[in-house]
Each structure stands twice: as C-alpha cells, then as structure tokens.
C-alpha positions in Angstrom: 175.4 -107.6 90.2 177.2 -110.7 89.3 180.6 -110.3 87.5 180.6 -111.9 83.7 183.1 -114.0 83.0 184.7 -114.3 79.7 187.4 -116.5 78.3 191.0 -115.8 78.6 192.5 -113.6 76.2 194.4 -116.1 73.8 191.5 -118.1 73.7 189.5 -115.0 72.3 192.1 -113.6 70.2 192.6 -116.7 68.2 188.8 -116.6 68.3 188.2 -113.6 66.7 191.2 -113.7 64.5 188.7 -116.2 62.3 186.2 -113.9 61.6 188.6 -112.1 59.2 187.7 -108.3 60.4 189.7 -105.5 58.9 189.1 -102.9 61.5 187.4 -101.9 64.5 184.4 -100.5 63.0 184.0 -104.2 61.8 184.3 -105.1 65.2 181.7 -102.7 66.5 179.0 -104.4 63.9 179.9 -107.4 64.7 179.0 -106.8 68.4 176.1 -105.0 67.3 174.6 -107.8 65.2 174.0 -110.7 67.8 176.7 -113.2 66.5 179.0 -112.3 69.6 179.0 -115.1 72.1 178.7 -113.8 75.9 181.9 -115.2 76.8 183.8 -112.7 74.5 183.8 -109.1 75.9 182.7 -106.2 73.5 185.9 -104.2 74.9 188.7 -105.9 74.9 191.1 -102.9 75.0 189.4 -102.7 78.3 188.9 -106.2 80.0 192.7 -107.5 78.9 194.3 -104.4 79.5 197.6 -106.2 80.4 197.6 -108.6 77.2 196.0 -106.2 74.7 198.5 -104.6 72.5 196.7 -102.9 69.4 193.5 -104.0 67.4 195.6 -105.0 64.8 197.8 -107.5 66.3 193.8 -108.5 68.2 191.9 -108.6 64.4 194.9 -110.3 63.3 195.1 -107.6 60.1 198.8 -106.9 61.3 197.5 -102.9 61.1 199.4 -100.8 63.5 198.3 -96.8 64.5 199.4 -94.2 62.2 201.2 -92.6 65.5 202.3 -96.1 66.8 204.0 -96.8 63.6 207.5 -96.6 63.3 208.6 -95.2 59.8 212.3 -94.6 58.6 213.8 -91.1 58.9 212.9 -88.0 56.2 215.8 -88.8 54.0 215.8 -92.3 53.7 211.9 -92.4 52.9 212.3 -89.0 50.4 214.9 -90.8 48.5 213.3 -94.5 48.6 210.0 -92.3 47.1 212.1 -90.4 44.5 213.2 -93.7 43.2 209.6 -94.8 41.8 209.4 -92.1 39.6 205.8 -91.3 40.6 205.2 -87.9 39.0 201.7 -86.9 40.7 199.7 -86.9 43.9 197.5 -88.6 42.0 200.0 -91.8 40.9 201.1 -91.4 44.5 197.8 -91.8 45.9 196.9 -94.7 43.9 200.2 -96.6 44.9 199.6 -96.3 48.4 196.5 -98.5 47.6 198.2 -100.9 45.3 199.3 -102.8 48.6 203.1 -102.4 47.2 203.9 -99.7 49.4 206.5 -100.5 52.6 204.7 -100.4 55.9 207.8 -97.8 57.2 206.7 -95.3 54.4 203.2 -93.4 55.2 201.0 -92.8 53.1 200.6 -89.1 54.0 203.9 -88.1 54.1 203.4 -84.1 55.1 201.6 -85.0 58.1 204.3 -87.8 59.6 207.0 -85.6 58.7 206.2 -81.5 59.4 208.7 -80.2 60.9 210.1 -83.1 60.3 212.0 -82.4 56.7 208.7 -82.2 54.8 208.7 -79.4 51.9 206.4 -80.2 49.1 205.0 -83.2 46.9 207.3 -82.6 44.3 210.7 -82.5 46.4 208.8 -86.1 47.8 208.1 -87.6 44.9 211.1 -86.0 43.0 209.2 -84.8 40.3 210.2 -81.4 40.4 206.6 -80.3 40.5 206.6 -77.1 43.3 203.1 -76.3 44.8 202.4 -72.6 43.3 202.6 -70.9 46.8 205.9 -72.2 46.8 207.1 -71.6 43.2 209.5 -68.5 41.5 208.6 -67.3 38.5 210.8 -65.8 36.2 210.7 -62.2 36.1 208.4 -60.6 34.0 210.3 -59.2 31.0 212.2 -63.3 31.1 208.5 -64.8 30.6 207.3 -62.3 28.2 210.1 -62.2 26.0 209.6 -66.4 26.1 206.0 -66.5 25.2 206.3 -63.9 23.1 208.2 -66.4 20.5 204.8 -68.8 21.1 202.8 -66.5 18.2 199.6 -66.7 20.4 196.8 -64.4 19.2 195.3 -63.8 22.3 194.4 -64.8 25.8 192.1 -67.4 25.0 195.1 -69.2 23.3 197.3 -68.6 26.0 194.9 -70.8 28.5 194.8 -73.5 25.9 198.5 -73.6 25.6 198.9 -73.8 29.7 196.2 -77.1 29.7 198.3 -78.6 27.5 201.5 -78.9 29.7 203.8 -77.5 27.5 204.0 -74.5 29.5 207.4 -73.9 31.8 206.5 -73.9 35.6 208.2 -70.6 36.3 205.6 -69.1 34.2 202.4 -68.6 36.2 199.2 -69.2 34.2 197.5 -66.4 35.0 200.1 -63.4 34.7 197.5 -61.2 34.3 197.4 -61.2 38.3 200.9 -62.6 39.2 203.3 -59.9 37.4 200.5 -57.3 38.7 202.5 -54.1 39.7 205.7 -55.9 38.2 206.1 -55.2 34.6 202.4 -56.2 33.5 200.5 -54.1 31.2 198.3 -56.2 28.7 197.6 -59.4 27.3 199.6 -57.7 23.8 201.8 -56.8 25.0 203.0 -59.9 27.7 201.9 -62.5 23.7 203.6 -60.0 21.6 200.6 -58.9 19.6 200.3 -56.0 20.5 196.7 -55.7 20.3 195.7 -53.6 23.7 192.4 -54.2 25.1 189.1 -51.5 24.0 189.7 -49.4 27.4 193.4 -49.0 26.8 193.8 -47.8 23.3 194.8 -44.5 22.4 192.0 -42.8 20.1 192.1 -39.9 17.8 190.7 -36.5 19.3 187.2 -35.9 17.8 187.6 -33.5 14.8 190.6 -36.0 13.4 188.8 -39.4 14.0 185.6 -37.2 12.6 187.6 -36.3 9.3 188.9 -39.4 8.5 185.5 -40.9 8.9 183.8 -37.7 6.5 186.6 -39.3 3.7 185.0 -42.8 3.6 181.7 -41.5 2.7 179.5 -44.0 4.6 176.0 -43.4 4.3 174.4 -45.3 7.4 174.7 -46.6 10.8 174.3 -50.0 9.2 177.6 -49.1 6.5 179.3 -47.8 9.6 179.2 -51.5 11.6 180.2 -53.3 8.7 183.5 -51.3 8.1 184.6 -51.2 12.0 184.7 -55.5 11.0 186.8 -54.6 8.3 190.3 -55.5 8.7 191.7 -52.1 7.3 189.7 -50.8 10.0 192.0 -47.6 11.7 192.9 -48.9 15.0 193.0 -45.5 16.3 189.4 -44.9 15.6 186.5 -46.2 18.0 184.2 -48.8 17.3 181.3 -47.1 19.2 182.3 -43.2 18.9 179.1 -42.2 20.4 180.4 -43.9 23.9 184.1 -42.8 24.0 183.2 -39.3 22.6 180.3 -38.6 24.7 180.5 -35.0 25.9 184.1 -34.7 23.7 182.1 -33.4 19.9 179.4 -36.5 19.7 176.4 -35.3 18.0 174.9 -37.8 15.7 175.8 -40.9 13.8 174.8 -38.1 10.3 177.4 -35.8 11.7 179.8 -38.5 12.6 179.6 -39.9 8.7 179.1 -36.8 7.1 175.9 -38.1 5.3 173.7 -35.0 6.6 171.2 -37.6 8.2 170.0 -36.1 11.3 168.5 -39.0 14.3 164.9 -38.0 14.3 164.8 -36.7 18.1 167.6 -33.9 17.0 165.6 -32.6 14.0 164.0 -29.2 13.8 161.0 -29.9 12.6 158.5 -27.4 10.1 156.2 -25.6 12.8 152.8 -28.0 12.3 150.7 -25.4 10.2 153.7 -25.3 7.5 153.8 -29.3 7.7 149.9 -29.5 7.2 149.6 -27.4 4.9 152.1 -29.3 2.4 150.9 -32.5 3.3 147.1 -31.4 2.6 148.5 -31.1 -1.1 149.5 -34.2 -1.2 146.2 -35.6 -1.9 146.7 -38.4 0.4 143.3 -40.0 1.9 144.3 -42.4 4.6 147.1 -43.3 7.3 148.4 -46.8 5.3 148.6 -43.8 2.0 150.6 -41.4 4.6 152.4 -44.1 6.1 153.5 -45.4 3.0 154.5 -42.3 1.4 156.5 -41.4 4.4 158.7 -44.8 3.9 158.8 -43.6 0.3 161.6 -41.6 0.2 160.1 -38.5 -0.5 158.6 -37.2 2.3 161.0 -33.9 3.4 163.5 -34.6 6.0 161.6 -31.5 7.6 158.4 -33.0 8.1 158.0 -36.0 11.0 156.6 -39.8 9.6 154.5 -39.5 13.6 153.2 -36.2 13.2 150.8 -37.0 16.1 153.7 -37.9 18.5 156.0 -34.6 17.2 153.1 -32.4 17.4 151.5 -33.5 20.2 150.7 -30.7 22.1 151.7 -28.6 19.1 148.9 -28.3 17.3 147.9 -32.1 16.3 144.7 -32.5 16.1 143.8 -35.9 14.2 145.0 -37.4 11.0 141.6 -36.0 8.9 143.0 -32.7 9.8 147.1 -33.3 8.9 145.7 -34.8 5.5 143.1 -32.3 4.9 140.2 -35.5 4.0 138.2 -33.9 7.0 138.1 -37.4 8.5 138.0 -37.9 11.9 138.7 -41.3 13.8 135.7 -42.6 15.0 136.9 -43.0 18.5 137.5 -39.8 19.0 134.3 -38.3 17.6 132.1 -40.5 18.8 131.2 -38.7 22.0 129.7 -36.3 19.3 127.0 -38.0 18.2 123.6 -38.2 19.5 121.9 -41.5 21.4 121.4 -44.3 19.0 117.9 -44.2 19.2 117.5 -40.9 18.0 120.4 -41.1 15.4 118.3 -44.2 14.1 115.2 -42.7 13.5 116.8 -39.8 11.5 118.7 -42.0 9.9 115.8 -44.2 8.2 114.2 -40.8 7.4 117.2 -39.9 5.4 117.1 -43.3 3.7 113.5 -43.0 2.8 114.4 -39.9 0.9 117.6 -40.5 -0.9 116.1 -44.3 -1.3 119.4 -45.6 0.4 119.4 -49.2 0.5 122.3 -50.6 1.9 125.3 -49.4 4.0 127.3 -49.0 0.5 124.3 -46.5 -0.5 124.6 -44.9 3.2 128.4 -43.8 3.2 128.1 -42.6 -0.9 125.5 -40.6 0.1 127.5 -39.4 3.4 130.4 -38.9 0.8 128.1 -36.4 -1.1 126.9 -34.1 1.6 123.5 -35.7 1.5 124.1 -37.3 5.4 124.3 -34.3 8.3 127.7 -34.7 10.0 126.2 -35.1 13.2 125.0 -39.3 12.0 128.4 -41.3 11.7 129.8 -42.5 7.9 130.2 -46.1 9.9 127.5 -46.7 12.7 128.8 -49.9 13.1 131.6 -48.9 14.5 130.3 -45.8 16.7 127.3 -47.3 18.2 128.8 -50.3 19.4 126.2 -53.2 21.1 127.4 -52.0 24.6 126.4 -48.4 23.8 123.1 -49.1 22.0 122.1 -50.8 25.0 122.9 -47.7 27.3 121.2 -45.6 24.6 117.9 -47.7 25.2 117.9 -50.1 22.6 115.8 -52.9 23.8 117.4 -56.5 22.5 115.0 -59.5 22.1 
C-alpha cells in the first residue's frame, strides 16, 4: 500500500494554527468532520515525531501539560497566593478562570505540590481557614464557658448561630459528637440553660410526684395536658407519667390526679343482673334514650355505657332485655319467625278482625297484645325482598 504523503511540518502548523482550536478534543472533531485536507495527518504527535513539541505550541493556544509545566517552588507560589487575599476555594476557583492567574501557579495547587509543602487551602490562600480534619478545638470546658455567654435557648439556635459565621473555628459545630467522651453531657448544659433533655432528667419517685399532683386538684386527662404547658409546670414531674412510671406505682390517669375517675377497662363493674335490674327502672325505651342518659352524667360509675361489650359473655342478652321494653332487634329474632307466606295469611286474618288498616293500626295493635309474638311489629324489616322470595313469594 502506497505511503501518503503530507506537507512538512511548518507548513501544517502554521496551517492549523488558523483554525483557532483550543484543545485536542477540538482537534479530534475537526478530523472527524471532513474539513481536514489529505495532506495534513490526523496524528501529528506521530508523523513529526522529531519537530512536534506539545499540542499547545502545534494549536498555537500556548497551553503546556499540567506535568510539563514548570511552576515556581512551594514558598514562592504560597506567599505570591497569600498576597490576593482570596478567602475561599470558591474565590480561588473562580480566579483561576479569570485568565489573571500566572501560568507558574497551578490551579490545583494540593496536587502539584503533595509532598511537596502542601498543607491545607487555608495555609495557601492565607486565610486562616483549616479543613476540620485538620483543626484543634478548644477544650471542652474553654468552648462551653464561651457559648455559654451567647444566651442561646437551645440547639436549634445554636445551628443558626454557626450559619451565620460568627462562630470561632476552634469551636466545632456539632459538639454534640466532637467533645463525645470529653466533657460533653447535654445541649444545657454545653448553652448554659440548663434545660436537660426528656431522657436525662431526674424525676420524683412515684408517691412524691403522685402527691404533689393530688394538691393541684385536676379533674381530667384533658386539665392534666394543659398544666404540663404551663410554665410553673415542676420540672421534676413527667409530662407522660404513665410512660416513665410504668411498672414503678402507674395505675390510672384517676389515681394519678386524685379525681377518683377510674379508665373504663380497670372498673369493677355491678355483676349484669344487679345492672339490669336498675336500668329496667329507669323507664328507658330505646338505645338513642340509653345512650343518651349514659352521656348524661348520671348513669352510676358502676354500671358500663356498652353493656353488650362488658357483658358479653356475661349474661347480655339484647338491649330489649337490659331495658326491660321486651324488645328484641329484629336481626336477631328473625330466624324466629315463620315463612312469609304463612306469616302473611295470618297476618290479614288478624287484620280482618281487629279491622287494622294500615301498618300504624298493625304495630298499635302489636303494642296491645292483640298481634301473637311469633308475626314481627315491623315486617318490613324481617321479611326482606330476598327472603320473601326464598319463602315462595312469587313476584310479577
């Protein structure tokens, strides 16, 4: 295969030079894109291996390898840098951009000199900003007595007052972790509040805390959670006493207050004949009448407002029964009537004689003993279109 020939290398330098290319990746696209004429090789580096001396001196840009670059020593460069009074990484950065920056300073400064000199940003830039691996902090009992003059109220202050930049730098932000094991014991006591947090406080023993509580004669739960927002509130008292004296006296939120209330699931309840009987006196004739009357106030501390959950199992029967109205859910009974069809002809019988006309006449007349208990007050309800239908009842 024939050997190409291509121009000599001045004559392609000064070539390429005009198409104003700032790096090599340039150059790549540029070979890439067609434009290159055949007499100008695609590797230079390679075919003028004797004249070629770096792609910036080829391009023209003047650019010269990072490790081809010859840069003045540590000390000169540190204290050349110190001069600009850059104070960040950031301002740093953005002058090593600004075109203003000598070619013999690099632009990353801890790679051209580890080992080399090198310590942190802020010994380069002479800000005195020390990278916190690097930093010494003032001993504990130094920085707490210091921020304890600040008259910060608690942590969340404390983390506004470090974004400001007010802070000292031999102060860590988060002493929580750093003084660990060295002094630290809470966020009152490093601010000077002395507030400790919910885990670390020091309560009464039950009987005391319970004693001090009897003497404030709080009625309820609810009279209880407004006081602990109090600020007279004892400090030495729990907010939730059912939690921190759990198996140490707890019994109820009544005992705890000394009001005598008792939480429902700890009552002793009347056995259920002595409950039914002195409801059944009560003259009530439905549930909203016994439901109401239980949210009345007057219903005995020793009788349940769900007697059919309390007694379950106990005796409950139905709510006819705990009233004494002889009433009996429909739902319940209604396995105890007889097929529609044959409650329906006895029931027009009955009508016939009593001369019942509507269902207002029909559940009078059940009222009265007139009706056999076996034929529902409330057909309607009992014999439902599904059963009627299962009962025979032919539709049309």
């Amino acid at each position: 295969m024939k050997k190409k020939q291509f121009n000599d290398f001045e004559s392609v330098r000064a070539f390429v030079r005009t198409l104003k290319l700032k790096n090599q990746l340039m150059w790549n696209k540029y070979c890439k894109s067609g434009q290159k004429p055949i007499d100008i090789p695609a590797n230079p580096q390679v075919v003028y291996k004797n004249n070629f001396m770096s792609w910036g001196d080829f391009l023209g840009t003047r650019n010269i390898s990072t490790h081809k670059k010859k840069y003045r020593i540590f000390v000169d460069a540190r204290k050349f840098v110190n001069s600009l009074g850059i104070k960040s990484r950031r301002d740093w950065n953005l002058y090593c951009k600004s075109g203003q920056k000598p070619d013999d300073i690099p632009s990353y400064p801890n790679q051209v000199y580890k080992n080399k000199g090198w310590i942190s940003m802020g010994d380069w830039l002479g800000s005195g900003t020390v990278h916190v691996r690097f930093r010494k902090y003032w001993p504990y009992i130094t920085a707490k007595n210091y921020v304890n003059k600040l008259n910060l109220k608690s942590a969340k202050y404390w983390k506004e007052y470090c974004k400001s930049g007010k802070k000292p730098l031999f102060i860590p932000s988060a002493p929580d972790k750093k003084y660990i094991g060295y002094g630290w014991t809470n966020w009152g006591d490093f601010l000077g509040t002395n507030v400790m947090a919910t885990n670390q406080r020091k309560y009464l023993e039950f009987a005391d805390a319970r004693k001090i509580v009897h003497s404030m004669r709080l009625k309820s739960g609810r009279e209880w959670k407004k006081f602990t927002k109090d600020p007279k509130f004892p400090k030495n008292i729990p907010l939730a006493p059912d939690q921190h004296y759990k198996n140490k006296g707890w019994i109820s939120m009544g005992d705890w207050l000394g009001s005598g209330t008792i939480q429902p699931q700890l009552r002793d309840y009347w056995p259920y004949i002595t409950a039914k009987n002195y409801v059944n006196k009560l003259n009530l004739r439905s549930n909203s009448s016994w439901r109401k009357f239980a949210k009345s106030g007057q219903k005995p501390e020793y009788i349940p407002a769900n007697p059919n959950t309390v007694y379950k199992n106990n005796g409950w029967v139905n709510m006819g029964e705990w009233l004494g109205t002889g009433s009996i859910d429909p739902r319940i009974i209604s396995k105890n009537y007889g097929p529609f069809l044959e409650s329906r002809e006895e029931a027009r019988l009955l009508a016939k004689k009593y001369k019942i006309k509507n269902w207002e006449d029909w559940i009078k007349a059940h009222r009265q003993g007139k009706i056999p208990k076996h034929l529902p007050a409330n057909p309607w309800h009992v014999y439902s279109k599904t059963k009627r239908k299962k009962d025979g009842e032919k539709t049309v």
